[in-house]
C-alpha positions as CSV (number, residue, x, y, z in Angstrom):
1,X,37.4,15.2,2.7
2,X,36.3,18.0,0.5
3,X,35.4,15.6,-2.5
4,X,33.9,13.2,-0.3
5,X,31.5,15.9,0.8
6,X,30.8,17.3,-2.0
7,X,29.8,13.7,-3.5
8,X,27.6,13.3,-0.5
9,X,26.3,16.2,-1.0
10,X,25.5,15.5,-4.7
11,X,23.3,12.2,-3.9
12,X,21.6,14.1,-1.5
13,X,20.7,16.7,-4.4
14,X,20.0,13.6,-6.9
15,X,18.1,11.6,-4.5
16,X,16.0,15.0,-3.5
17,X,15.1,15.3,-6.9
18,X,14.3,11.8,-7.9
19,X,11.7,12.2,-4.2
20,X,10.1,15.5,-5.7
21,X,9.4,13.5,-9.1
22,X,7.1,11.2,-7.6
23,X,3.5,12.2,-8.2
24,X,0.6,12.5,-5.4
25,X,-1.9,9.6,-6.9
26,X,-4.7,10.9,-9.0
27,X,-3.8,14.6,-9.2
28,X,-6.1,14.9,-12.2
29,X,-9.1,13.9,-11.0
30,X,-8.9,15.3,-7.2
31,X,-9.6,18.7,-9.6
32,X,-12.7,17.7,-10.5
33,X,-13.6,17.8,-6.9
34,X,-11.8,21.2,-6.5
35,X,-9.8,20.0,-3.5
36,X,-6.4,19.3,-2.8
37,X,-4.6,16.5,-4.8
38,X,-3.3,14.9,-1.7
39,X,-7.0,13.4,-0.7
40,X,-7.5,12.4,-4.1
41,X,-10.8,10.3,-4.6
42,X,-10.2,6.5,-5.6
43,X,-13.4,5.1,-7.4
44,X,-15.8,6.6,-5.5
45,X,-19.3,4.3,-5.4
46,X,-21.5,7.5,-5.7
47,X,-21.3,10.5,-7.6
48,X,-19.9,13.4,-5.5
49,X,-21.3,15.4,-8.2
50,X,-22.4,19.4,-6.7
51,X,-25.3,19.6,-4.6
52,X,-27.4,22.3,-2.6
53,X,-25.4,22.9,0.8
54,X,-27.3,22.1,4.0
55,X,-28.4,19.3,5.7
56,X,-31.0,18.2,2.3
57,X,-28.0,17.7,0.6
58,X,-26.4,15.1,2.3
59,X,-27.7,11.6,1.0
60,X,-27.6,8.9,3.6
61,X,-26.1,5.8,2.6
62,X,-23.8,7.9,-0.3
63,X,-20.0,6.3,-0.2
64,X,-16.3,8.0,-1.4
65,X,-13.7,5.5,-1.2
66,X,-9.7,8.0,-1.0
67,X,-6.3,7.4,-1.1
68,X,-4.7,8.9,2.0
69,X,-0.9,9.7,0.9
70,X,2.4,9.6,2.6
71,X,4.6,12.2,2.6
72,X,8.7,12.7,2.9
73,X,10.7,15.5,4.2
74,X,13.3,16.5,1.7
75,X,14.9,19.2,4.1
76,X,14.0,19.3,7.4
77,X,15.8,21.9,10.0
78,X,14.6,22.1,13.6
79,X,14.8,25.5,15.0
80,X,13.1,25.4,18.2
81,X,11.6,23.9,21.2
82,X,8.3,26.3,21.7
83,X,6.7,26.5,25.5
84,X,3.7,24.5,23.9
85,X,5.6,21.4,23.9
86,X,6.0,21.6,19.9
87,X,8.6,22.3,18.1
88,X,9.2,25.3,15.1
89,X,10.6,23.8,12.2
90,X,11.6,24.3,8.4
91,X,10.7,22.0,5.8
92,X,9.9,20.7,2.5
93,X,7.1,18.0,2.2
94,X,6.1,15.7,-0.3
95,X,3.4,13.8,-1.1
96,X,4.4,10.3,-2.3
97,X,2.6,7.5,-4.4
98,X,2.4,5.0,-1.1
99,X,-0.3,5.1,1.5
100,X,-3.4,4.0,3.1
101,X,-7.0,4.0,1.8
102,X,-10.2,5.2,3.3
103,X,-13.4,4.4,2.8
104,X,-16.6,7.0,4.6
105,X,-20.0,6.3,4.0
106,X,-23.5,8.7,5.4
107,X,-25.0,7.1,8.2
108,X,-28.6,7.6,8.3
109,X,-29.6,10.9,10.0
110,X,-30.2,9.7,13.8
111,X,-26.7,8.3,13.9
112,X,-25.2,10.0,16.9
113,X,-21.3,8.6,16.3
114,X,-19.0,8.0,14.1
115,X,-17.7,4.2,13.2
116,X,-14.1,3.8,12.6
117,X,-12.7,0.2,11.5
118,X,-9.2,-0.4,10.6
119,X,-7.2,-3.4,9.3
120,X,-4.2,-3.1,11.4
121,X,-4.3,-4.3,15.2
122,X,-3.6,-1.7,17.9
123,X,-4.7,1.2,15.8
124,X,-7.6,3.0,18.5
125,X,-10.6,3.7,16.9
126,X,-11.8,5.9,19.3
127,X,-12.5,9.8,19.9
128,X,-8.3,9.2,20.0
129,X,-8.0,8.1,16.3
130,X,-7.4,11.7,14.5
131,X,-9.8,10.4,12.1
132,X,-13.2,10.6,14.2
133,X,-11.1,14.0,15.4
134,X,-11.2,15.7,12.3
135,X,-15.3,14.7,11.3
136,X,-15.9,16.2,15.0
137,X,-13.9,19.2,13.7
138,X,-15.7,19.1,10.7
139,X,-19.3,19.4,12.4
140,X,-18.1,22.0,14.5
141,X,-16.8,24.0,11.9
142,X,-19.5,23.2,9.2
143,X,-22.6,23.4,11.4
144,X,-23.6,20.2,9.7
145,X,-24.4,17.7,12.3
146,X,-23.9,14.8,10.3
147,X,-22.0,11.7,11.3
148,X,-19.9,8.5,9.0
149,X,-19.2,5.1,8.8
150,X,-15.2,5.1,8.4
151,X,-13.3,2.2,7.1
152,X,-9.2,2.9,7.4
153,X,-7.0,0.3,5.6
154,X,-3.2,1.1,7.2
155,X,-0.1,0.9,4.9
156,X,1.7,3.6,6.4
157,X,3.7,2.7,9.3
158,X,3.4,4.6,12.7
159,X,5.6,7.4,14.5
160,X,7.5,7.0,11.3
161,X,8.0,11.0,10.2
162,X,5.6,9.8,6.8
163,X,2.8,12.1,8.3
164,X,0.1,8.7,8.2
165,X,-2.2,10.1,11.2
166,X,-2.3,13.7,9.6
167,X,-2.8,12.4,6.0
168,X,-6.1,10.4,7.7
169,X,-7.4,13.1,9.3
170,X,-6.9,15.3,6.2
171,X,-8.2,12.9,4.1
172,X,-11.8,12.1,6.4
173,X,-11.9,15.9,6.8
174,X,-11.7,16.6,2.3
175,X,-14.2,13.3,2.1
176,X,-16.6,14.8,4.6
177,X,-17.0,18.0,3.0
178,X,-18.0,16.3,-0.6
179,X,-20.4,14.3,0.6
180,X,-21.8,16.7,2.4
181,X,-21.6,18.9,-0.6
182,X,-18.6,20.9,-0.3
183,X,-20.0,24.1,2.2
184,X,-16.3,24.3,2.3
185,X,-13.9,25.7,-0.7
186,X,-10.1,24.3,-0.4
187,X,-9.0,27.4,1.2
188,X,-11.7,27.3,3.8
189,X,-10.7,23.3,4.2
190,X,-7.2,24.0,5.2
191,X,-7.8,27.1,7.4
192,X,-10.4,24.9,9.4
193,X,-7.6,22.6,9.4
194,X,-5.5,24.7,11.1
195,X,-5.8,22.5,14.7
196,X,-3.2,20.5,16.5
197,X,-6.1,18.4,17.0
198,X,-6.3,16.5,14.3
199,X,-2.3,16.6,13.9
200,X,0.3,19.7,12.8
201,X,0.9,18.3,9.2
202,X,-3.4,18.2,8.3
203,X,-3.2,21.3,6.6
204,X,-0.4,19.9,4.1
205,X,-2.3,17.6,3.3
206,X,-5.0,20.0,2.6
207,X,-2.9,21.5,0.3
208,X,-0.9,20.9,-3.1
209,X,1.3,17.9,-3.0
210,X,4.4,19.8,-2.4
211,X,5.0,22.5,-0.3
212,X,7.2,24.8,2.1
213,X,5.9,24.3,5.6
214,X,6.7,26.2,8.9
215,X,5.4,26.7,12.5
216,X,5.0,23.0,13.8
217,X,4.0,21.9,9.9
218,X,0.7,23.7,9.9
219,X,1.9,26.8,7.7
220,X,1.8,26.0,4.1
């Protein structure tokens, strides 16, 4: 029994590692943006080069095309059930080189909504989808009342632990802020993300692409 534990316990600790070698797509150039590495941008069709902050700066029809990651747990340890209905946990995340894309684009300045499309049936793109969530969040935490045209291409399959809803709303929330010309540093990004609302692993993904998380996911 001993040996057959420890071997268990051994392709746990391989398979761990060969997880945490897996890179979060297009580190490199997310740092050009100065954001975090799990939004990385994906052939973005205009420049999200540095621009005065306000609403001048935001150019209407001006497009970022990002890969939204998946992530794994490779330890996770429930401690509690908290009166909130959420639980307190333990755990290691990891970004992983698998996930959906997402494409936002300026609407012109009267819009008054977001759009959201998305490739997989059933997905809601309403005020539900954590996606239009997170740009509300965005305006209300910016002050810049500007709203996007959204297009979500799912890989990631739901309710499956892989953190897909979070890593959307993570990724609409880094993509708004460059096209609006970044009022928002990373560490601003991930303390605005710091809202159940748009889903307790958002500020991971805000983050570096492997980190130590606590509370109900939202301490990094």
């Amino acid at each position: 029994r001993r040996k057959s534990a420890e071997t268990s316990s051994s392709s746990l600790i391989h398979w761990g590692y060969a997880l945490a070698l897996l890179p979060c797509v297009a580190r490199r150039s997310l740092k050009v943006h100065s954001a975090s590495p799990c939004a990385a941008p994906r052939a973005p069709r205009a420049s999200a080069r540095k621009r005065p902050i306000g609403l001048s700066a935001v150019m209407e029809g001006e497009s970022l095309e990002l890969f939204s990651p998946a992530k794994v747990n490779l330890f996770l340890r429930i401690i509690r059930k908290r009166e909130d209905g959420y639980h307190d946990l333990a755990s290691l995340f990891h970004t992983v080189a698998f996930g959906d894309s997402l494409q936002l684009e300026v609407l012109p300045e009267d819009a008054k909504k977001d759009k959201l499309e998305c490739n997989l049936p059933g997905v809601p793109v309403d005020e539900s989808n954590l996606v239009i969530r997170a740009l509300k969040l965005f305006r209300e935490k910016s002050g810049i009342q500007r709203f996007f045209d959204v297009k979500l291409e799912k890989k990631i399959p739901a309710q499956a632990g892989m953190g897909g809803g979070s890593s959307n709303a993570a990724t609409a929330f880094y993509g708004a802020n460059v096209l609006c010309g970044s009022p928002a540093t990373p560490e601003d990004l991930i303390r605005w993300g710091d809202d159940p609302v748009i889903g307790s692993d958002a500020t991971f993904f805000l983050s570096e692409g492997t980190a130590y998380c606590t509370g109900r996911g939202e301490i990094v």
